[in-house]
N, C-alpha and C positions, 0 to 999 in steps of 0.2 A: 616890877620890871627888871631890877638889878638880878634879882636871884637866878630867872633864866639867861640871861647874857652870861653871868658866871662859869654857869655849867656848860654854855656851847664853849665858850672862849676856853676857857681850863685843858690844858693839855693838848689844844690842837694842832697840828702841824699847816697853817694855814697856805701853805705854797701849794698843798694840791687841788683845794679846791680853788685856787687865782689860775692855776694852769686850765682844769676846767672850765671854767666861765671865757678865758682865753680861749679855749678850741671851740666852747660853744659858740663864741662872738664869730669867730671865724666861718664857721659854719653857717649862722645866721646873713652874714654878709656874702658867703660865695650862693647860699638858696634866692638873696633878694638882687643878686649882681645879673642869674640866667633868668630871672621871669621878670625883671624891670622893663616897663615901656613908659614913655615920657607922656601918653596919653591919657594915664592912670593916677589917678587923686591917690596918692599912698595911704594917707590918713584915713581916708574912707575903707579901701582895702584891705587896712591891718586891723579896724574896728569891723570891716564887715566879717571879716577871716575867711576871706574871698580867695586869696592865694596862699600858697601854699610856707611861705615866709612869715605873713602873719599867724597861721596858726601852729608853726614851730616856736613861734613868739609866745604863742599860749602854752606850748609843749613846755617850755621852759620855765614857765612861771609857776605851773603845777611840779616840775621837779624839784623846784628850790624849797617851795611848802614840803616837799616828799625829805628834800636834805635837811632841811632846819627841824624836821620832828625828827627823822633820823639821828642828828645831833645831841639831841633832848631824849633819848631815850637808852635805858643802861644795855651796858653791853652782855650782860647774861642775857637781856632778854632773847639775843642772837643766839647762842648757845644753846640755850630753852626749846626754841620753838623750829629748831634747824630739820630734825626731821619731819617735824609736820608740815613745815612748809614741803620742802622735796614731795609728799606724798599729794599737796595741795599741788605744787607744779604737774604733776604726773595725772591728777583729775583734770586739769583743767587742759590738759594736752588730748586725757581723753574725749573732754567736753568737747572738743573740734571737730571728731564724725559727728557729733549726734547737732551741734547748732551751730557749726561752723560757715564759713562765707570763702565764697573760692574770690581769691585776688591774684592774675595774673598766670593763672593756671595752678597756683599752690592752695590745695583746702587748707590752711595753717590759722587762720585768723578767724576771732572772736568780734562782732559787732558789739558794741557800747556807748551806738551812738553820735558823742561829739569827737571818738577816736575807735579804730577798730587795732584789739589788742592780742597781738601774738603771742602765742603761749611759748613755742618752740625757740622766742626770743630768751624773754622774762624766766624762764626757768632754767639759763644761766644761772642766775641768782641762788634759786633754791640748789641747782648740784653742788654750785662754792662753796654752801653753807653744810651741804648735809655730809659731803668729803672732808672739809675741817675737821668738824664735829665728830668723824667714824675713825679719824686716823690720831683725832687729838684725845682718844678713848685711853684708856688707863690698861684695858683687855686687850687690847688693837697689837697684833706682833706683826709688822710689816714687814718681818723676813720672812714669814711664811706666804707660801701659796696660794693658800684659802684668804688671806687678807687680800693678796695684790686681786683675786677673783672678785672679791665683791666691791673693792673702790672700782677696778675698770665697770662693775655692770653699772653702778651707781652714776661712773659718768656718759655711759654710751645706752642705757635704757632710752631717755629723752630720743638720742640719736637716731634708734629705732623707729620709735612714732613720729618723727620729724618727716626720715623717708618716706613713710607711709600716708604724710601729709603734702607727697610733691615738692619737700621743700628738703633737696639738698644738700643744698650753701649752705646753709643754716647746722645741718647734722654733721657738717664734716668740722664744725668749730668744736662741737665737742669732744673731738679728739687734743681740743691744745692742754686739756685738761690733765695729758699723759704728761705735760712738764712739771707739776707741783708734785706730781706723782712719784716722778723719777728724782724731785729735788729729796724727796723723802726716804728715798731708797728703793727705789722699783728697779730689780737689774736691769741692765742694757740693753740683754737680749730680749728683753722684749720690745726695745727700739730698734733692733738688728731684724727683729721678727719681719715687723711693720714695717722698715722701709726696704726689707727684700720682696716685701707682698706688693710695692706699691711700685717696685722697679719690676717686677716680674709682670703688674696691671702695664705698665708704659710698654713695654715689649710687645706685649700681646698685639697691642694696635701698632706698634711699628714694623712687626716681624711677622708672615705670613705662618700662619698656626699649625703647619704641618713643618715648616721649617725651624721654628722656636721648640716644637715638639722633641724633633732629631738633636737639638742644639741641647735641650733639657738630659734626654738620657744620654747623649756625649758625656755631659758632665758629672753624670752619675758613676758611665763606665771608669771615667777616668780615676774618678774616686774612691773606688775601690779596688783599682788596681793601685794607686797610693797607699793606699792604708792598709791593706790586704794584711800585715803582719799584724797590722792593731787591732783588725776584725777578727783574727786570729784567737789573740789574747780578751779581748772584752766582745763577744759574739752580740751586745744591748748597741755598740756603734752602729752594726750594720742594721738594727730594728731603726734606727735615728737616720743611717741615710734613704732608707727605705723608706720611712712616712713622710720624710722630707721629698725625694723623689714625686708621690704619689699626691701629696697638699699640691705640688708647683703643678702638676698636670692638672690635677682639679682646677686651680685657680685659673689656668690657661684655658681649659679647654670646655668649663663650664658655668665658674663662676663669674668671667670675666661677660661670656655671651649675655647668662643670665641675666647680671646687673646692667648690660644696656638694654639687652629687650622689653625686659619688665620689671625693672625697680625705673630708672632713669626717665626720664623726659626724651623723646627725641631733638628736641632743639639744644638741653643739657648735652647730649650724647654727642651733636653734632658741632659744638663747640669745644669738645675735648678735642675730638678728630679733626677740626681745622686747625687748632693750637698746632700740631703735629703735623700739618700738611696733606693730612689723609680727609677723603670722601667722605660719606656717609647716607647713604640712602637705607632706608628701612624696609625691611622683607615684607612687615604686615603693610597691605592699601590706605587703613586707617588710620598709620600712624606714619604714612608717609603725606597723605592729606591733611591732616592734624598739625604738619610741618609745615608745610610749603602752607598755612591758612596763617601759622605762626610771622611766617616771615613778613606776608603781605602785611599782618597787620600791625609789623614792626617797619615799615618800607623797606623790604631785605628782597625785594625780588626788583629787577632793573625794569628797564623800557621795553627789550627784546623777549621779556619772560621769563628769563633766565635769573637764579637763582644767587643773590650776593654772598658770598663766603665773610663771617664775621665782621659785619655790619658796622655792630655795635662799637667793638676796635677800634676798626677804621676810621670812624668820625671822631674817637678818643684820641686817635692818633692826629688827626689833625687838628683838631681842637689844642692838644697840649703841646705840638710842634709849633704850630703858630704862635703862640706864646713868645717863642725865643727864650732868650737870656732876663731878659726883665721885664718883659708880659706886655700886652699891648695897654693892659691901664685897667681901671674899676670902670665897669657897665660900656667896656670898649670890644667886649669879645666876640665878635661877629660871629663865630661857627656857634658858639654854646646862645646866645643871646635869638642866633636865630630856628634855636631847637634843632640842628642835624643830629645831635647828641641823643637815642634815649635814655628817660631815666636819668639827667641831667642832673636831676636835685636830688637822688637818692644813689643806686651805687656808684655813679658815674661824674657825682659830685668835683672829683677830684679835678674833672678835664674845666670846669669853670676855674678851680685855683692857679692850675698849670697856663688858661688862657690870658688871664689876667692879668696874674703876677711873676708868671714866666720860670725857669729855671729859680732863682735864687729865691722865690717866692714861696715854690712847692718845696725847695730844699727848707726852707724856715718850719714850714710845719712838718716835716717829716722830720726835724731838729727838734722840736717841740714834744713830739710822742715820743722820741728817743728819752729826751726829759723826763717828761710823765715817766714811763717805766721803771731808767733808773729811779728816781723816786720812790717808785712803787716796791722795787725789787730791797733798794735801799732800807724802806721800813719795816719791809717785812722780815730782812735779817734781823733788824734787832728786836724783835717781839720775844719775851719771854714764854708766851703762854703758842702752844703746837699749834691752839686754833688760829690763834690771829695770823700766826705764819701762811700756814698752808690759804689761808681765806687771801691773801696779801697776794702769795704767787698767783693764786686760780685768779685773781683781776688782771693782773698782768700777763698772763698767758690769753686769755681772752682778748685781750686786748691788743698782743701782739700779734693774733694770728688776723684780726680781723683787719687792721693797718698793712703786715705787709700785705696777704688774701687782696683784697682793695686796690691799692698800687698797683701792682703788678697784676692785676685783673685790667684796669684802666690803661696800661700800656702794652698790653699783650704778651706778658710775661707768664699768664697765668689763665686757665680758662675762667670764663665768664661764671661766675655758680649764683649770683644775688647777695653778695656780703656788703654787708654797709659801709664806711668811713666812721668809725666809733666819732659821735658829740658833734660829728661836720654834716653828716649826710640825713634829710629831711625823717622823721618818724616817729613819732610820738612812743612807737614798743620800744623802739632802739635807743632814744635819750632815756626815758625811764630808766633802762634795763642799766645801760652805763651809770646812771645817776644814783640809783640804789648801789649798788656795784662797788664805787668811788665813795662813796659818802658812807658806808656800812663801816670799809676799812680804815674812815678819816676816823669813826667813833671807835674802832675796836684798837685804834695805835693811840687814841688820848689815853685810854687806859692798860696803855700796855704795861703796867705793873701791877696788872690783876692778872693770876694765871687761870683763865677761862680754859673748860673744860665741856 
Protein backbone atom coordinates (compact mmCIF):
# COMPACT_ATOMS: atom_id res chain seq x y z
CA UNK A 1 0.00 0.00 0.00
CA UNK A 2 2.94 2.47 0.89
CA UNK A 3 4.55 2.18 -2.57
CA UNK A 4 1.45 3.38 -4.53
CA UNK A 5 0.77 6.45 -2.24
CA UNK A 6 4.57 7.23 -2.93
CA UNK A 7 4.30 7.43 -6.47
CA UNK A 8 0.86 9.54 -6.54
CA UNK A 9 1.98 11.94 -3.76
CA UNK A 10 5.72 12.41 -5.16
CA UNK A 11 6.03 15.54 -7.02
CA UNK A 12 2.45 16.51 -7.10
CA UNK A 13 1.28 20.04 -7.05
CA UNK A 14 -1.84 19.24 -5.05
CA UNK A 15 -3.77 22.68 -5.38
CA UNK A 16 -5.17 21.74 -8.60
CA UNK A 17 -6.66 18.94 -8.03
CA UNK A 18 -8.45 20.63 -4.30
CA UNK A 19 -9.50 23.45 -6.94
CA UNK A 20 -11.17 20.70 -8.90
CA UNK A 21 -13.07 18.72 -6.62
CA UNK A 22 -14.04 22.55 -5.45
CA UNK A 23 -15.64 23.37 -8.84
CA UNK A 24 -16.89 19.78 -9.01
CA UNK A 25 -18.65 20.32 -5.37
CA UNK A 26 -19.96 23.36 -6.65
CA UNK A 27 -21.41 22.03 -9.63
CA UNK A 28 -22.75 19.05 -7.77
CA UNK A 29 -24.67 21.38 -5.39
CA UNK A 30 -25.87 24.21 -8.01
CA UNK A 31 -27.40 20.43 -10.34
CA UNK A 32 -29.17 19.15 -6.69
CA UNK A 33 -30.18 23.09 -5.60
CA UNK A 34 -32.56 23.23 -9.54
CA UNK A 35 -34.10 19.64 -9.38
CA UNK A 36 -34.56 19.60 -5.34
CA UNK A 37 -38.30 18.99 -4.17
CA UNK A 38 -39.02 18.45 -0.54
CA UNK A 39 -41.42 15.52 -1.57
CA UNK A 40 -38.36 13.33 -2.78
CA UNK A 41 -36.57 10.86 -0.36
CA UNK A 42 -32.94 12.03 -1.55
CA UNK A 43 -31.41 8.96 -0.39
CA UNK A 44 -33.62 6.78 -2.43
CA UNK A 45 -32.91 9.09 -5.41
CA UNK A 46 -29.13 9.22 -5.32
CA UNK A 47 -29.20 5.22 -4.94
CA UNK A 48 -31.86 4.89 -7.48
CA UNK A 49 -29.74 7.46 -9.99
CA UNK A 50 -33.27 8.74 -10.51
CA UNK A 51 -32.12 12.36 -11.09
CA UNK A 52 -29.81 13.84 -12.67
CA UNK A 53 -27.41 14.97 -9.31
CA UNK A 54 -27.07 11.62 -8.37
CA UNK A 55 -25.83 10.21 -11.42
CA UNK A 56 -23.16 13.21 -11.77
CA UNK A 57 -22.45 11.75 -8.30
CA UNK A 58 -21.68 8.67 -10.22
CA UNK A 59 -20.05 10.73 -12.98
CA UNK A 60 -17.68 11.68 -10.54
CA UNK A 61 -16.68 8.83 -8.75
CA UNK A 62 -15.66 7.04 -12.03
CA UNK A 63 -13.48 10.10 -12.78
CA UNK A 64 -11.57 10.11 -9.59
CA UNK A 65 -10.95 5.96 -10.41
CA UNK A 66 -10.06 7.64 -14.10
CA UNK A 67 -7.53 10.54 -11.94
CA UNK A 68 -5.96 8.22 -9.49
CA UNK A 69 -4.83 5.59 -12.47
CA UNK A 70 -3.91 8.67 -14.31
CA UNK A 71 -1.70 9.55 -11.41
CA UNK A 72 -0.22 6.00 -11.30
CA UNK A 73 0.86 5.79 -14.61
CA UNK A 74 4.35 7.25 -16.32
CA UNK A 75 4.34 10.10 -18.19
CA UNK A 76 6.00 8.64 -21.38
CA UNK A 77 3.28 6.62 -21.56
CA UNK A 78 1.32 10.05 -22.84
CA UNK A 79 4.07 10.81 -25.15
CA UNK A 80 3.77 7.02 -26.50
CA UNK A 81 0.58 6.71 -27.38
CA UNK A 82 -0.45 10.60 -28.25
CA UNK A 83 -0.85 9.77 -31.83
CA UNK A 84 -2.71 6.78 -31.66
CA UNK A 85 -4.93 8.14 -29.55
CA UNK A 86 -5.76 11.32 -31.92
CA UNK A 87 -6.27 8.77 -34.60
CA UNK A 88 -8.52 6.71 -32.05
CA UNK A 89 -10.46 10.06 -31.40
CA UNK A 90 -11.00 10.64 -35.07
CA UNK A 91 -12.55 6.82 -35.40
CA UNK A 92 -14.63 7.18 -32.93
CA UNK A 93 -15.96 10.61 -34.21
CA UNK A 94 -16.31 8.61 -37.36
CA UNK A 95 -18.20 5.81 -35.34
CA UNK A 96 -20.99 8.61 -34.92
CA UNK A 97 -22.66 8.25 -38.61
CA UNK A 98 -22.43 4.74 -38.61
CA UNK A 99 -24.08 3.95 -34.55
CA UNK A 100 -24.56 7.22 -33.32
CA UNK A 101 -27.92 8.59 -31.39
CA UNK A 102 -29.36 12.02 -32.16
CA UNK A 103 -29.62 14.00 -28.75
CA UNK A 104 -31.34 17.34 -29.11
CA UNK A 105 -31.09 17.51 -32.80
CA UNK A 106 -26.99 16.80 -32.61
CA UNK A 107 -25.97 13.21 -34.23
CA UNK A 108 -22.72 13.61 -32.00
CA UNK A 109 -23.28 10.93 -29.27
CA UNK A 110 -22.24 7.43 -28.76
CA UNK A 111 -24.70 5.09 -26.37
CA UNK A 112 -23.00 3.03 -23.62
CA UNK A 113 -25.62 2.50 -21.84
CA UNK A 114 -25.33 3.71 -18.17
CA UNK A 115 -23.89 7.02 -20.02
CA UNK A 116 -24.07 8.24 -23.60
CA UNK A 117 -20.48 9.30 -24.74
CA UNK A 118 -19.47 12.18 -26.91
CA UNK A 119 -16.80 11.92 -29.16
CA UNK A 120 -16.64 15.57 -30.34
CA UNK A 121 -16.19 16.19 -26.49
CA UNK A 122 -13.46 13.50 -25.46
CA UNK A 123 -11.30 14.30 -28.39
CA UNK A 124 -10.33 17.42 -26.92
CA UNK A 125 -8.14 15.11 -25.11
CA UNK A 126 -6.55 13.32 -27.86
CA UNK A 127 -5.75 16.88 -30.17
CA UNK A 128 -3.88 18.36 -26.64
CA UNK A 129 -1.87 15.32 -26.74
CA UNK A 130 -1.18 14.80 -30.45
CA UNK A 131 -0.18 18.93 -30.77
CA UNK A 132 2.25 18.53 -27.78
CA UNK A 133 3.59 15.67 -29.16
CA UNK A 134 3.95 17.06 -33.17
CA UNK A 135 5.34 20.57 -31.93
CA UNK A 136 7.43 19.08 -29.02
CA UNK A 137 9.16 16.81 -32.27
CA UNK A 138 12.84 17.36 -32.63
CA UNK A 139 12.04 17.75 -36.86
CA UNK A 140 9.01 20.13 -36.06
CA UNK A 141 10.40 24.02 -37.48
CA UNK A 142 7.42 26.19 -36.32
CA UNK A 143 8.68 28.90 -38.39
CA UNK A 144 7.89 27.43 -41.23
CA UNK A 145 4.47 27.16 -43.16
CA UNK A 146 4.13 23.74 -43.70
CA UNK A 147 4.35 23.15 -39.88
CA UNK A 148 1.74 26.00 -38.73
CA UNK A 149 -0.53 23.77 -41.83
CA UNK A 150 -0.45 20.79 -40.18
CA UNK A 151 -0.87 21.75 -36.32
CA UNK A 152 -3.97 23.97 -37.58
CA UNK A 153 -5.39 20.67 -39.56
CA UNK A 154 -4.63 18.66 -36.47
CA UNK A 155 -6.60 20.91 -34.31
CA UNK A 156 -9.72 21.86 -36.74
CA UNK A 157 -10.04 18.15 -38.36
CA UNK A 158 -12.35 17.04 -35.30
CA UNK A 159 -14.03 20.56 -35.89
CA UNK A 160 -15.05 19.42 -39.21
CA UNK A 161 -16.82 16.18 -38.26
CA UNK A 162 -18.30 17.98 -35.19
CA UNK A 163 -20.17 20.31 -37.89
CA UNK A 164 -21.15 17.62 -39.63
CA UNK A 165 -22.56 16.10 -36.58
CA UNK A 166 -25.09 19.17 -35.84
CA UNK A 167 -22.92 20.08 -33.16
CA UNK A 168 -21.51 23.43 -33.49
CA UNK A 169 -20.65 24.69 -29.97
CA UNK A 170 -18.65 22.15 -29.69
CA UNK A 171 -16.40 22.66 -33.11
CA UNK A 172 -16.01 26.37 -32.45
CA UNK A 173 -13.91 25.28 -28.99
CA UNK A 174 -11.49 23.96 -31.19
CA UNK A 175 -10.41 26.98 -32.39
CA UNK A 176 -8.98 27.96 -28.69
CA UNK A 177 -6.50 25.70 -29.65
CA UNK A 178 -4.93 28.67 -31.98
CA UNK A 179 -3.66 29.94 -28.32
CA UNK A 180 -0.97 27.23 -27.33
CA UNK A 181 -0.43 27.67 -30.98
CA UNK A 182 0.48 31.25 -31.11
CA UNK A 183 2.15 30.87 -27.41
CA UNK A 184 4.73 28.77 -29.70
CA UNK A 185 5.14 30.94 -32.33
CA UNK A 186 2.38 31.07 -34.76
CA UNK A 187 2.57 34.69 -36.44
CA UNK A 188 -0.30 37.01 -35.65
CA UNK A 189 -1.37 37.35 -38.89
CA UNK A 190 -2.88 34.57 -38.75
CA UNK A 191 -4.95 35.94 -35.75
CA UNK A 192 -5.29 39.32 -37.78
CA UNK A 193 -6.63 36.67 -40.57
CA UNK A 194 -9.33 35.25 -38.33
CA UNK A 195 -10.65 37.96 -36.55
CA UNK A 196 -11.00 40.04 -39.82
CA UNK A 197 -13.06 36.88 -41.32
CA UNK A 198 -15.07 36.82 -38.12
CA UNK A 199 -15.76 40.96 -38.16
CA UNK A 200 -16.43 40.72 -41.92
CA UNK A 201 -19.15 37.23 -40.68
CA UNK A 202 -20.67 40.17 -38.05
CA UNK A 203 -21.22 42.58 -40.94
CA UNK A 204 -22.67 40.46 -43.12
CA UNK A 205 -25.70 40.07 -40.80
CA UNK A 206 -25.63 43.68 -39.75
CA UNK A 207 -25.18 45.38 -43.10
CA UNK A 208 -27.36 44.84 -46.11
CA UNK A 209 -25.19 42.62 -48.72
CA UNK A 210 -25.39 44.91 -51.46
CA UNK A 211 -24.45 47.83 -49.27
CA UNK A 212 -21.29 45.89 -47.43
CA UNK A 213 -20.54 44.99 -51.07
CA UNK A 214 -20.03 48.82 -52.25
CA UNK A 215 -18.53 49.56 -48.75
CA UNK A 216 -15.98 46.26 -49.56
CA UNK A 217 -14.66 47.70 -52.94
CA UNK A 218 -14.73 51.60 -51.48
CA UNK A 219 -12.09 50.11 -49.51
CA UNK A 220 -10.29 48.41 -52.08
CA UNK A 221 -10.47 51.64 -54.47
CA UNK A 222 -9.16 53.55 -51.84
CA UNK A 223 -6.27 51.28 -51.35
CA UNK A 224 -4.85 51.51 -54.14
CA UNK A 225 -5.00 54.86 -54.78
CA UNK A 226 -2.79 54.91 -51.23
CA UNK A 227 -0.39 52.75 -52.18
CA UNK A 228 -0.47 53.17 -55.91
CA UNK A 229 3.52 54.12 -55.71
CA UNK A 230 4.22 50.91 -53.72
CA UNK A 231 2.21 48.84 -56.23
CA UNK A 232 4.41 50.56 -58.52
CA UNK A 233 7.50 49.25 -57.01
CA UNK A 234 6.47 45.59 -55.84
CA UNK A 235 3.55 44.76 -58.57
CA UNK A 236 3.03 40.98 -55.64
CA UNK A 237 1.08 43.97 -53.21
CA UNK A 238 -1.42 44.49 -55.75
CA UNK A 239 -1.72 40.40 -56.38
CA UNK A 240 -2.19 40.65 -52.09
CA UNK A 241 -4.87 43.41 -52.38
CA UNK A 242 -6.57 41.67 -55.10
CA UNK A 243 -7.01 38.14 -53.39
CA UNK A 244 -7.81 39.96 -50.27
CA UNK A 245 -10.47 42.01 -52.10
CA UNK A 246 -11.95 38.82 -53.73
CA UNK A 247 -11.71 36.16 -50.10
CA UNK A 248 -14.00 39.31 -48.43
CA UNK A 249 -16.57 39.03 -51.36
CA UNK A 250 -16.60 35.32 -51.17
CA UNK A 251 -16.96 35.34 -47.53
CA UNK A 252 -19.81 38.09 -47.86
CA UNK A 253 -21.54 36.94 -50.57
CA UNK A 254 -21.36 33.30 -50.33
CA UNK A 255 -19.74 31.74 -47.56
CA UNK A 256 -21.57 33.66 -45.04
CA UNK A 257 -25.25 32.42 -46.92
CA UNK A 258 -23.70 29.08 -47.20
CA UNK A 259 -22.88 28.39 -43.65
CA UNK A 260 -26.38 29.42 -42.51
CA UNK A 261 -28.37 27.66 -44.96
CA UNK A 262 -26.73 24.34 -44.91
CA UNK A 263 -23.98 23.87 -42.40
CA UNK A 264 -25.90 25.71 -39.35
CA UNK A 265 -29.21 24.64 -37.59
CA UNK A 266 -31.95 27.13 -38.07
CA UNK A 267 -32.56 27.60 -34.37
CA UNK A 268 -28.37 28.05 -34.27
CA UNK A 269 -28.69 30.66 -37.13
CA UNK A 270 -31.56 32.30 -35.39
CA UNK A 271 -29.87 32.84 -32.20
CA UNK A 272 -26.92 34.65 -33.77
CA UNK A 273 -29.52 37.03 -35.53
CA UNK A 274 -31.38 37.74 -32.31
CA UNK A 275 -27.94 38.41 -30.38
CA UNK A 276 -27.84 41.28 -33.03
CA UNK A 277 -31.35 42.27 -33.20
CA UNK A 278 -31.87 41.02 -36.68
CA UNK A 279 -35.04 38.40 -37.81
CA UNK A 280 -34.56 35.44 -39.18
CA UNK A 281 -36.93 33.40 -41.06
CA UNK A 282 -35.71 30.67 -43.39
CA UNK A 283 -36.41 30.46 -47.38
CA UNK A 284 -36.70 26.50 -47.28
CA UNK A 285 -40.71 25.47 -45.85
CA UNK A 286 -38.80 22.73 -44.11
CA UNK A 287 -36.58 24.26 -42.18
CA UNK A 288 -38.72 27.06 -41.39
CA UNK A 289 -41.23 24.27 -39.83
CA UNK A 290 -38.23 22.35 -38.35
CA UNK A 291 -38.06 25.96 -36.35
CA UNK A 292 -41.06 27.02 -35.30
CA UNK A 293 -41.46 22.76 -34.12
CA UNK A 294 -38.16 23.76 -32.31
CA UNK A 295 -39.59 26.40 -30.35
CA UNK A 296 -42.87 24.83 -29.31
CA UNK A 297 -40.95 22.31 -27.96
CA UNK A 298 -38.69 24.45 -26.17
CA UNK A 299 -42.05 26.74 -24.95
CA UNK A 300 -40.61 29.61 -27.35
CA UNK A 301 -43.84 30.32 -28.97
CA UNK A 302 -46.34 32.60 -26.56
CA UNK A 303 -50.20 32.45 -26.20
CA UNK A 304 -51.11 34.47 -29.36
CA UNK A 305 -48.77 32.06 -31.72
CA UNK A 306 -46.40 34.30 -32.03
CA UNK A 307 -42.93 33.45 -31.96
CA UNK A 308 -40.60 34.27 -28.54
CA UNK A 309 -37.18 35.85 -29.74
CA UNK A 310 -34.46 34.21 -27.43
CA UNK A 311 -36.29 32.44 -24.83
CA UNK A 312 -33.63 30.74 -23.43
CA UNK A 313 -31.84 34.46 -22.43
CA UNK A 314 -34.59 35.79 -21.21
CA UNK A 315 -35.38 33.27 -18.45
CA UNK A 316 -31.37 33.38 -17.86
CA UNK A 317 -31.81 36.79 -17.52
CA UNK A 318 -34.21 36.74 -14.96
CA UNK A 319 -33.24 33.99 -13.21
CA UNK A 320 -29.73 35.59 -12.53
CA UNK A 321 -31.24 39.17 -12.02
CA UNK A 322 -33.14 38.01 -9.25
CA UNK A 323 -30.47 36.92 -7.61
CA UNK A 324 -29.35 40.39 -6.64
CA UNK A 325 -26.30 41.21 -4.85
CA UNK A 326 -26.31 38.12 -2.48
CA UNK A 327 -28.80 35.64 -4.02
CA UNK A 328 -31.88 34.72 -2.58
CA UNK A 329 -30.38 31.52 -0.67
CA UNK A 330 -29.63 27.49 -1.41
CA UNK A 331 -32.92 25.61 -2.76
CA UNK A 332 -34.54 29.43 -2.45
CA UNK A 333 -34.49 30.10 -6.42
CA UNK A 334 -37.96 30.31 -7.55
CA UNK A 335 -37.33 30.88 -11.45
CA UNK A 336 -34.59 28.10 -11.82
CA UNK A 337 -36.30 25.60 -9.02
CA UNK A 338 -39.39 26.02 -11.02
CA UNK A 339 -37.76 25.11 -14.44
CA UNK A 340 -38.46 28.42 -16.71
CA UNK A 341 -34.81 27.84 -17.39
CA UNK A 342 -33.95 25.33 -20.07
CA UNK A 343 -31.25 23.22 -19.78
CA UNK A 344 -30.91 24.41 -16.28
CA UNK A 345 -28.37 21.65 -15.09
CA UNK A 346 -26.38 21.65 -18.32
CA UNK A 347 -25.42 24.84 -20.31
CA UNK A 348 -27.53 27.10 -18.40
CA UNK A 349 -26.21 25.87 -15.04
CA UNK A 350 -24.79 29.14 -14.28
CA UNK A 351 -28.36 30.96 -13.95
CA UNK A 352 -29.01 28.46 -10.60
CA UNK A 353 -25.47 29.95 -9.19
CA UNK A 354 -26.34 33.57 -10.12
CA UNK A 355 -30.04 32.82 -8.41
CA UNK A 356 -28.85 31.48 -5.44
CA UNK A 357 -25.85 33.17 -4.60
CA UNK A 358 -26.43 36.32 -6.32
CA UNK A 359 -23.67 38.83 -7.67
CA UNK A 360 -20.88 37.98 -5.13
CA UNK A 361 -21.60 34.29 -5.40
CA UNK A 362 -21.15 34.08 -9.21
CA UNK A 363 -18.17 36.47 -8.99
CA UNK A 364 -16.48 33.76 -6.35
CA UNK A 365 -16.49 31.23 -8.96
CA UNK A 366 -15.65 33.08 -11.92
CA UNK A 367 -12.74 34.09 -9.18
CA UNK A 368 -12.19 30.48 -8.93
CA UNK A 369 -11.49 29.68 -12.84
CA UNK A 370 -9.52 32.81 -13.00
CA UNK A 371 -7.42 30.70 -10.26
CA UNK A 372 -7.49 27.46 -11.92
CA UNK A 373 -5.96 28.93 -15.14
CA UNK A 374 -3.40 31.10 -13.63
CA UNK A 375 -2.36 27.90 -12.18
CA UNK A 376 -2.63 26.10 -15.06
CA UNK A 377 -0.82 28.70 -17.16
CA UNK A 378 1.64 29.05 -14.13
CA UNK A 379 2.82 25.41 -14.58
CA UNK A 380 3.10 25.15 -17.71
CA UNK A 381 5.69 28.10 -17.85
CA UNK A 382 7.90 26.18 -15.88
CA UNK A 383 7.92 22.72 -17.61
CA UNK A 384 11.11 21.97 -19.17
CA UNK A 385 10.16 19.38 -21.54
CA UNK A 386 7.86 21.33 -25.08
CA UNK A 387 5.43 18.56 -24.44
CA UNK A 388 4.27 19.18 -21.05
CA UNK A 389 4.25 23.01 -22.02
CA UNK A 390 2.23 23.07 -24.91
CA UNK A 391 -0.27 20.12 -23.35
CA UNK A 392 -0.49 22.75 -20.12
CA UNK A 393 -1.71 25.72 -22.45
CA UNK A 394 -4.10 23.36 -24.82
CA UNK A 395 -6.01 22.74 -21.02
CA UNK A 396 -6.16 25.98 -20.35
CA UNK A 397 -7.15 27.40 -23.51
CA UNK A 398 -10.09 24.91 -23.39
CA UNK A 399 -10.90 25.88 -20.59
CA UNK A 400 -10.96 29.41 -20.98
CA UNK A 401 -12.90 29.44 -23.84
CA UNK A 402 -15.56 27.12 -22.64
CA UNK A 403 -16.00 29.47 -19.00
CA UNK A 404 -16.12 32.66 -20.71
CA UNK A 405 -18.35 30.80 -24.19
CA UNK A 406 -20.88 29.84 -20.96
CA UNK A 407 -21.18 33.27 -19.18
CA UNK A 408 -21.63 35.23 -21.51
CA UNK A 409 -23.91 32.77 -23.39
CA UNK A 410 -26.04 32.68 -20.04
CA UNK A 411 -26.26 36.52 -19.93
CA UNK A 412 -26.73 37.40 -23.36
CA UNK A 413 -23.49 38.53 -24.22
CA UNK A 414 -22.90 35.74 -26.47
CA UNK A 415 -25.22 33.54 -28.71
CA UNK A 416 -26.44 30.48 -27.49
CA UNK A 417 -24.18 27.54 -29.25
CA UNK A 418 -24.55 24.45 -26.23
CA UNK A 419 -21.00 24.90 -24.42
CA UNK A 420 -21.01 23.50 -20.99
CA UNK A 421 -19.76 25.23 -17.69
CA UNK A 422 -16.23 23.09 -17.46
CA UNK A 423 -16.72 20.55 -13.84
CA UNK A 424 -20.18 22.66 -12.88
CA UNK A 425 -22.52 21.74 -15.58
CA UNK A 426 -24.26 18.07 -15.51
CA UNK A 427 -22.49 15.31 -18.20
CA UNK A 428 -20.68 12.60 -17.70
CA UNK A 429 -18.66 13.37 -21.67
CA UNK A 430 -17.97 16.78 -20.13
CA UNK A 431 -16.53 15.78 -16.41
CA UNK A 432 -14.60 12.94 -18.15
CA UNK A 433 -13.07 15.09 -20.78
CA UNK A 434 -12.22 17.90 -18.05
CA UNK A 435 -11.10 15.15 -15.69
CA UNK A 436 -8.58 13.33 -18.07
CA UNK A 437 -7.71 16.97 -19.16
CA UNK A 438 -6.58 18.22 -15.54
CA UNK A 439 -5.27 15.12 -14.13
CA UNK A 440 -3.01 14.15 -17.41
CA UNK A 441 -1.07 17.67 -16.78
CA UNK A 442 -1.18 17.20 -12.73
CA UNK A 443 1.08 13.82 -13.93
CA UNK A 444 2.97 15.34 -16.76
CA UNK A 445 4.18 18.76 -14.05
CA UNK A 446 5.20 15.77 -11.20
CA UNK A 447 7.72 15.03 -13.64
CA UNK A 448 8.61 17.87 -15.01
CA UNK A 449 12.30 17.12 -14.79
CA UNK A 450 11.88 14.60 -17.47
CA UNK A 451 12.24 16.03 -20.82
CA UNK A 452 9.43 14.10 -22.65
CA UNK A 453 9.40 14.08 -26.22
Amino acid sequence: MSQPTRIISKGINWLLPVMYLLLVFIGLTAIFSVEYRPDVNILQAITGLKTNYSRQLLFLVICLVLGILILLTDSKFFTATANLSYALGILLLLATFVVGKEVNGSHSWIPLGFMNLQPAETCKIFVSLALAKYLSRMETDFRRWQSHAIAIALALTPAMFSILQNETGLALVYFAFFIPLYREGLPAAYLVVGVSAAVLVVASILIEPNTLFYILTGLVVVSFWLLRRRIRRNKSLLLIIAGVYLLSVGIQKFAVPFLFENIMQPYQVERIMSMFGKDYVPKDPAKLEALMKEKAKQGKINKDGKKEENYNVKQSKIAIGSGGLAGKGFLKGAVTQGEFVPEQHTDFIFTALGESFGFWGSSLVALLYFSLLMIIINMAERQRSTFSRVYGYCVAAILFFHVVVNICMTIGLAPVIGIPLPLISHGGSSLMTFTILIFIFVRLDADRQVVLR
